[in-house]
RODO-2510 file (C-alpha; in nm, 4 decimals, decimal comma):
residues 329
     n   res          X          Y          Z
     1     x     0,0000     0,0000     0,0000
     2     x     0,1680     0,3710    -0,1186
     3     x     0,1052     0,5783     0,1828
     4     x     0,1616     0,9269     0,1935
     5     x     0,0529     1,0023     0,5908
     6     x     0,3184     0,8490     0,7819
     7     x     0,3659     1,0261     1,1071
     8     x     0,7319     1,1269     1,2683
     9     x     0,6621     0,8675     1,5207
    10     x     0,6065     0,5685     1,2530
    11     x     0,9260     0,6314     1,0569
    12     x     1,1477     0,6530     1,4139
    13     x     0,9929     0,3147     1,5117
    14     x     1,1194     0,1708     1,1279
    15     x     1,4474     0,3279     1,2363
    16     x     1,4159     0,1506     1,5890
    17     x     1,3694    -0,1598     1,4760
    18     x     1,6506    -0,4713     1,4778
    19     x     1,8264    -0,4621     1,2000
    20     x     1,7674    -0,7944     1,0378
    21     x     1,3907    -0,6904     1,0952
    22     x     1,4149    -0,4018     0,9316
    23     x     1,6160    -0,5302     0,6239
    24     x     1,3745    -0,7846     0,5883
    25     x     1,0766    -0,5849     0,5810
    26     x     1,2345    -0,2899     0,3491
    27     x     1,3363    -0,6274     0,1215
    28     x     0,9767    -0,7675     0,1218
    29     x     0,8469    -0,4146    -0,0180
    30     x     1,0950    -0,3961    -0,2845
    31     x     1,0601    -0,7264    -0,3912
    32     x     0,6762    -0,6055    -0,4417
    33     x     0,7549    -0,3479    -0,6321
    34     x     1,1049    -0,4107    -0,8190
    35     x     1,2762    -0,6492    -0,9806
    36     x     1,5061    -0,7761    -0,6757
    37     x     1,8495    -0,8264    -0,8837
    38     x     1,8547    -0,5458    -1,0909
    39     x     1,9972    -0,2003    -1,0381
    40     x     1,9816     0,1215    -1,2943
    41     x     2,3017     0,2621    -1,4097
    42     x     2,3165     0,6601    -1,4161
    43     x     2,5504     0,8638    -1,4808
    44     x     2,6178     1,2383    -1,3551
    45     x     2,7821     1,5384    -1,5728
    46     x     2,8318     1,8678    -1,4277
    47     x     2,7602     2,1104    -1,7034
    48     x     2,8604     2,4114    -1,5131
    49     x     3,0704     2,4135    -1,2208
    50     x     3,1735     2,6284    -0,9864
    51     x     3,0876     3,0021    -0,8775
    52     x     2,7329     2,9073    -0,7025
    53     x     2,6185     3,2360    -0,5052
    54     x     2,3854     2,9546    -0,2782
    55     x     2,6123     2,9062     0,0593
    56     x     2,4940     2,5335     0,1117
    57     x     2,7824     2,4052     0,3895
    58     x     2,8730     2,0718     0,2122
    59     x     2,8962     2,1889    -0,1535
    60     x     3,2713     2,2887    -0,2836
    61     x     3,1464     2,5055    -0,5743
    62     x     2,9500     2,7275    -0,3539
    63     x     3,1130     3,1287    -0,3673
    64     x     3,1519     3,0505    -0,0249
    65     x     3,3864     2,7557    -0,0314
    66     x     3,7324     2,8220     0,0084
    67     x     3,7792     2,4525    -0,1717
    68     x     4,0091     2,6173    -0,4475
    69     x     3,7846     2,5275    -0,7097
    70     x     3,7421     2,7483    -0,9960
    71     x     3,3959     2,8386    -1,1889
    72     x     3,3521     2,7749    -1,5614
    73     x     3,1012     2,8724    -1,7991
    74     x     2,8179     2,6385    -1,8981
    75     x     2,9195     2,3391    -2,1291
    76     x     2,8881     2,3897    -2,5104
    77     x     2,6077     2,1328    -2,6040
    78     x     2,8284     1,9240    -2,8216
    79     x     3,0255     1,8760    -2,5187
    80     x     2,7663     1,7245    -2,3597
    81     x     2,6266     1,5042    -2,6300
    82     x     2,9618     1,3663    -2,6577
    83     x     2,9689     1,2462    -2,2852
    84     x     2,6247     1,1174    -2,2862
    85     x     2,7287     0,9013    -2,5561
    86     x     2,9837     0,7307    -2,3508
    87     x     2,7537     0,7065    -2,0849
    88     x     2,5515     0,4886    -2,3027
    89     x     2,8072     0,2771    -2,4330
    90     x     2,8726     0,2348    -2,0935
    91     x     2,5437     0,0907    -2,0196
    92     x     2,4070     0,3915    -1,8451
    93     x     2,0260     0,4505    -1,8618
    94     x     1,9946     0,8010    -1,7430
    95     x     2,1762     1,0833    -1,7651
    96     x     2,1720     1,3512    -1,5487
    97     x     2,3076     1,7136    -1,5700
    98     x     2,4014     1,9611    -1,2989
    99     x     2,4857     2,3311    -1,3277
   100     x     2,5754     2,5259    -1,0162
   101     x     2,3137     2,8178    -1,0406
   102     x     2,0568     2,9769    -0,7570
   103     x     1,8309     2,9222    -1,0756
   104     x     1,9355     2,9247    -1,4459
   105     x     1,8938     3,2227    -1,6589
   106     x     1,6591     3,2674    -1,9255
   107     x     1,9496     3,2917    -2,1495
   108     x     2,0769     2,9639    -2,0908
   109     x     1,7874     2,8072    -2,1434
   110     x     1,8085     2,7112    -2,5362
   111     x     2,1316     2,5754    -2,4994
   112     x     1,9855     2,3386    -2,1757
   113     x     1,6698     2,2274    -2,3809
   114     x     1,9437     2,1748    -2,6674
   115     x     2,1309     1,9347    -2,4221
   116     x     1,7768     1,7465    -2,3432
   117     x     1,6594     1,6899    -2,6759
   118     x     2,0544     1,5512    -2,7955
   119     x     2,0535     1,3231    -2,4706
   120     x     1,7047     1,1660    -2,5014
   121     x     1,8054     1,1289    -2,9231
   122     x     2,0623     0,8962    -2,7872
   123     x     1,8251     0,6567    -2,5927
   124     x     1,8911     0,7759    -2,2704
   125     x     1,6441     0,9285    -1,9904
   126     x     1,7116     1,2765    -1,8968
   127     x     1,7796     1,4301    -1,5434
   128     x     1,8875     1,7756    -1,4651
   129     x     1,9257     1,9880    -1,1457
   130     x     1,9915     2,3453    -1,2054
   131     x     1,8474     2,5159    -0,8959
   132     x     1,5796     2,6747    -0,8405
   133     x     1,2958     2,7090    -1,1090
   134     x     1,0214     2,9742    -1,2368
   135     x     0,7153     2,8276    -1,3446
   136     x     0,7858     2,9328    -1,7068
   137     x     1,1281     2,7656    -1,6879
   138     x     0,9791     2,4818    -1,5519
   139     x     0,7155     2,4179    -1,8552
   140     x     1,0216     2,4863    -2,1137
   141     x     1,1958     2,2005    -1,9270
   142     x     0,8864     1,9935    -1,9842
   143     x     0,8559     2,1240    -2,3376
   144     x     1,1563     2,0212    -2,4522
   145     x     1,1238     1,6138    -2,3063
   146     x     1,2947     1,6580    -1,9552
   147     x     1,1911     1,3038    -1,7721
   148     x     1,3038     1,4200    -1,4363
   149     x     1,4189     1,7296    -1,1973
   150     x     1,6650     1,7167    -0,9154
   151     x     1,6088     1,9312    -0,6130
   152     x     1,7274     1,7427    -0,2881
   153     x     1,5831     1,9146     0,0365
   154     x     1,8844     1,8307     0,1943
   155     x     1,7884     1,6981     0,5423
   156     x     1,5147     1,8112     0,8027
   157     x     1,2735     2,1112     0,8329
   158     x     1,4420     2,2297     1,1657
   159     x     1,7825     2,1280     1,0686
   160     x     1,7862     2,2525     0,7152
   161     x     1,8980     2,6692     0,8666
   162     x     2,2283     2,5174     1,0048
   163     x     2,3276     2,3863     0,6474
   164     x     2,2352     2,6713     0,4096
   165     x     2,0777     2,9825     0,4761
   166     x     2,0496     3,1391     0,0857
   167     x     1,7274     2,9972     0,0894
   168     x     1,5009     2,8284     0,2788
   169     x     1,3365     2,4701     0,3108
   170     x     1,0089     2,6085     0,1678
   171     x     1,1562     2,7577    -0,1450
   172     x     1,2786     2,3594    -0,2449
   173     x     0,8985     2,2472    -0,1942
   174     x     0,8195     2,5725    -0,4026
   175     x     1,0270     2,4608    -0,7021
   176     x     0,9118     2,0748    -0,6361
   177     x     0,5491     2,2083    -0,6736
   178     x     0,6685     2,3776    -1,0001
   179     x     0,8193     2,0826    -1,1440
   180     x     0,5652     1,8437    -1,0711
   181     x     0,2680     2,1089    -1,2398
   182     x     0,4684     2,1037    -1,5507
   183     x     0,4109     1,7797    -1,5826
   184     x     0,7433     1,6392    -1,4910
   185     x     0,9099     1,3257    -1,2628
   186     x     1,0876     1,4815    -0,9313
   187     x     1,4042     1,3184    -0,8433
   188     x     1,4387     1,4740    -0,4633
   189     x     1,6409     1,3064    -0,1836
   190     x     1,9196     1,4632     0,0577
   191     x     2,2625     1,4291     0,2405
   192     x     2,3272     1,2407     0,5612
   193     x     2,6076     1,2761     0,8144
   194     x     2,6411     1,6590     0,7937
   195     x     2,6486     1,6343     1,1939
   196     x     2,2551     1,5904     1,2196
   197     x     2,0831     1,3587     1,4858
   198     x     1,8542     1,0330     1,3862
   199     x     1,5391     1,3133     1,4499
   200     x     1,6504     1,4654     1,1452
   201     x     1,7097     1,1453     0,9493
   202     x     1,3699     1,0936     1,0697
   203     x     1,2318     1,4507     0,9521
   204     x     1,4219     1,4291     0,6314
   205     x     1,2457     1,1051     0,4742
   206     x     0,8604     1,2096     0,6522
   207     x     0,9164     1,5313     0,4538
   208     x     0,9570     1,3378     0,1293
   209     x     0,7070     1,0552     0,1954
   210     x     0,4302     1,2838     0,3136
   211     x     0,3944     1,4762    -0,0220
   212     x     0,1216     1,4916    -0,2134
   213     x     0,2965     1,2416    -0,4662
   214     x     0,6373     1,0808    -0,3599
   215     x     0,9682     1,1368    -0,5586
   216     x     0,9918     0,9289    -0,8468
   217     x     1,3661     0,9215    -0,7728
   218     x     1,4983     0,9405    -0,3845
   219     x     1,9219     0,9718    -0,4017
   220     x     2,0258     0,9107    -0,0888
   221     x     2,4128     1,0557    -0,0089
   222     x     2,6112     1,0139     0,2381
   223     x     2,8093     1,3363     0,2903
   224     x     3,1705     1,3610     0,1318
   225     x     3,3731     1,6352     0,3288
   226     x     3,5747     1,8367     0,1453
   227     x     3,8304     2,0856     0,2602
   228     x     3,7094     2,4265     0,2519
   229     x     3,3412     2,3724     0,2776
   230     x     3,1927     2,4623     0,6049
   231     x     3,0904     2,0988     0,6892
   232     x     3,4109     1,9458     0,5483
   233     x     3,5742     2,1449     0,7848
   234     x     3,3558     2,0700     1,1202
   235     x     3,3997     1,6944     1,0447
   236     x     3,7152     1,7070     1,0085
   237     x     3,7468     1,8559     1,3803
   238     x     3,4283     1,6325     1,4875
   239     x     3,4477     1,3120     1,3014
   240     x     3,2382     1,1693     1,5366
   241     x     2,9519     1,3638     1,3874
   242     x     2,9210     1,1545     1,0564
   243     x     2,7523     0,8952     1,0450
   244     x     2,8363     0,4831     1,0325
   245     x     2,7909     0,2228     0,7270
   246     x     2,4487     0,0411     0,9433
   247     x     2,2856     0,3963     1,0190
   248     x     2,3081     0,4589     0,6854
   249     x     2,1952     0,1451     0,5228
   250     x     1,8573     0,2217     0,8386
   251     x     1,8402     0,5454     0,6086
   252     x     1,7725     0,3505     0,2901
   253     x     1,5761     0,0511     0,4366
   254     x     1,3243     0,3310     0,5781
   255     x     1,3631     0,5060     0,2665
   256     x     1,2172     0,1976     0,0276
   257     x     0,9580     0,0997     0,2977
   258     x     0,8382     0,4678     0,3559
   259     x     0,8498     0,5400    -0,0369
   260     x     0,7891     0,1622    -0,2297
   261     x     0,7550     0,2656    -0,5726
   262     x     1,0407     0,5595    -0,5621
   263     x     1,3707     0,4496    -0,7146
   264     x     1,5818     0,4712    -0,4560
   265     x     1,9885     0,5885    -0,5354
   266     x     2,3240     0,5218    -0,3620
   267     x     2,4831     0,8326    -0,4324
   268     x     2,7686     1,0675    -0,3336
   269     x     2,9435     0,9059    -0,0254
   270     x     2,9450     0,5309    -0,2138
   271     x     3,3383     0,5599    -0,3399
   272     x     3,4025     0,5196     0,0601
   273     x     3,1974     0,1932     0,1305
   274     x     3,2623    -0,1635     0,1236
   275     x     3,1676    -0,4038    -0,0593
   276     x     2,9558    -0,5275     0,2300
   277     x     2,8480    -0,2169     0,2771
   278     x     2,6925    -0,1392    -0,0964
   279     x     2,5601    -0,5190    -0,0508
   280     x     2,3681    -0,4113     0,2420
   281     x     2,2464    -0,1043     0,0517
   282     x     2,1465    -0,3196    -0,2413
   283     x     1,9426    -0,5499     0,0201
   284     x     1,7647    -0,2259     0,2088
   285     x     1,6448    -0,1235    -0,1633
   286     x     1,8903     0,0709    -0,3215
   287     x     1,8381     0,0088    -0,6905
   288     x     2,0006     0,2950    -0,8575
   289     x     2,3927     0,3826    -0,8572
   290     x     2,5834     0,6751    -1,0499
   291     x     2,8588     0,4806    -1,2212
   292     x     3,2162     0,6096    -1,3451
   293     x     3,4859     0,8005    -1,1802
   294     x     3,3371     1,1558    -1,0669
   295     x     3,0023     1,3199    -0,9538
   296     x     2,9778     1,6675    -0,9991
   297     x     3,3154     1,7462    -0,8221
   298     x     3,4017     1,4179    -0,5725
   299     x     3,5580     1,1119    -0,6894
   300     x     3,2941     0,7786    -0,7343
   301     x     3,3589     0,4388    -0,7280
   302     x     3,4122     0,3339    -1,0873
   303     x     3,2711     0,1772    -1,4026
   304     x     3,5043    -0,1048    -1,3254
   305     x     3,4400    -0,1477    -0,9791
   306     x     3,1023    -0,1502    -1,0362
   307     x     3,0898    -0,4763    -1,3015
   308     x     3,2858    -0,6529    -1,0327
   309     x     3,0391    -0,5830    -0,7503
   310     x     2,7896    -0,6725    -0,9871
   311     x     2,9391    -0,9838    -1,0531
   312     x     2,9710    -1,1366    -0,6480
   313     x     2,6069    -1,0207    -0,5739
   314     x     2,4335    -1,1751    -0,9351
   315     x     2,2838    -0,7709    -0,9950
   316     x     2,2297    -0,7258    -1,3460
   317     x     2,1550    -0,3349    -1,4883
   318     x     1,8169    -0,2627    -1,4803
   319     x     1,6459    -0,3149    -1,7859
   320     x     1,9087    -0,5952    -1,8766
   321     x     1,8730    -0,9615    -1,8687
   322     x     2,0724    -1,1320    -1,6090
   323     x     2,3545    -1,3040    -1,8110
   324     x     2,3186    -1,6957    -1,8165
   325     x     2,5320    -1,8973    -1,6418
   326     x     2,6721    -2,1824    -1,7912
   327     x     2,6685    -2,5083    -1,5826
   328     x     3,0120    -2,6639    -1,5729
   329     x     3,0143    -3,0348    -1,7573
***
């Protein structure tokens, strides 16, 4: 049953639960709504980078960050196309862009519905977080074929202010409710261990599983400090304040159990885990990696890395067949 009036006190009790019993449950629902073995392939581009006037805490190409990194100017479109057509070769099924904007200009706009018409010509489903949105910009996205929108919400109502203060929690449901009246999918999920408590882990996923219509897409990171961010600097002073490999696969088991249908993605924070850990993802409902070697600016586990995984646990790509085994004579 797809619920969408879980209380505070329901999701902390999923979180409270043994961990085997949790797994098992947050297994039962995928298997109900997923194929159990397979896991979609993305792949992330950053389009424009750098020079973001928004002073989230965690991100190194906010204005803010004294990370070193320098700001470009938006990709040319050919650029693009070009990488999106190695992300298909590479088995990748959607392709997502970022650009680090407060919101994009109506200038850049052509040359961003250019880049969504060339990537869906190639087979691929499109993704792209840009910031916020107007409700015009919004409808052009639609227009020109965008499947889905990023725009995490980060973490918690109450705990959002101590991350970014540029803009508020409400303006992310704003552009959500833009993006889902122009007709579009919402990819929305957030960032844990940025030095919040379970309450906010709890806040974070009732605030996404009590909307109206729940994310199509739910990434789930885990955060990656970097040197020069405001976060990557507190945890690097109060490592105790990120969080371990079990607390985060709780995150994703109540994630898939709160949210059945969503596609739920291991994201930033996955180059640092385990084998066992992923595994454990994979079995609280994670069925959606970024593959390759970089996110928007941190390193990621690998296309390499990733056949190999696949390999031990029998995961196939979503939308693939499982390869046949061959029984030894």
């Amino acid at each position: 049953m797809i619920r969408n009036d879980w209380s505070r006190t329901e999701i902390a009790a999923l979180f409270d639960l043994p961990f085997a019993d949790l797994l098992w449950q947050a297994q039962s629902v995928h298997r109900a709504h997923h194929d159990a073995n397979a896991v979609e392939l993305a792949t992330l581009l950053s389009i424009k980078t750098g020079g973001c006037p928004e002073d989230c805490g965690y991100c190194s190409q906010s204005v803010s960050a004294d990370s070193g990194l320098k700001a470009d100017k938006l990709m040319d479109v050919e650029a693009v196309l070009a990488s999106a057509r190695e992300a298909a070769a590479a088995g990748s099924a959607r392709f997502c862009m970022g650009a680090a904007w407060r919101n994009p200009k109506d200038r850049d706009m052509d040359a961003v519905c250019a880049m969504i018409a060339g990537v869906k010509a190639l087979g691929l489903e499109t993704c792209m977080t840009l910031g916020m949105l107007s409700a015009p910009q919004a409808e052009r996205l639609a227009d020109a074929g965008l499947d889905f929108y990023n725009h995490n919400i980060d973490t918690s109502p109450e705990h959002y202010p101590t991350v970014i203060t540029s803009r508020t929690f409400a303006d992310r449901l704003d552009t959500l409710e833009k993006v889902r009246a122009a007709g579009m999918a919402v990819c929305c999920g957030g960032i844990v261990g940025m030095g919040e408590a379970r309450a906010d882990r709890v806040g974070f996923l009732h605030a996404l599983a009590t909307l109206p219509r729940h994310p199509e897409s739910v990434p789930i990171n885990a955060l990656v400090p970097i040197a020069g961010t405001v976060l990557g600097d507190m945890l690097k002073d109060v490592p105790a304040a990120r969080i371990d490999d079990i607390e985060f696969v709780r995150t994703v088991a109540v994630a898939r159990i709160t949210m059945p249908r969503a596609i739920v993605r291991l994201s930033a924070g996955r180059e640092s885990m385990d084998d066992a850990a992923q595994a454990l993802c994979f079995l609280a409902g994670a069925n959606s990696i970024f593959t390759g070697d970089r996110l928007l600016t941190s390193g990621n586990a690998g296309a390499s890395a990733d056949t190999a995984l696949f390999g031990k646990l029998g995961i196939h790509p979503a939308g693939r067949a499982p390869a046949l085994s061959v029984a030894a004579e």
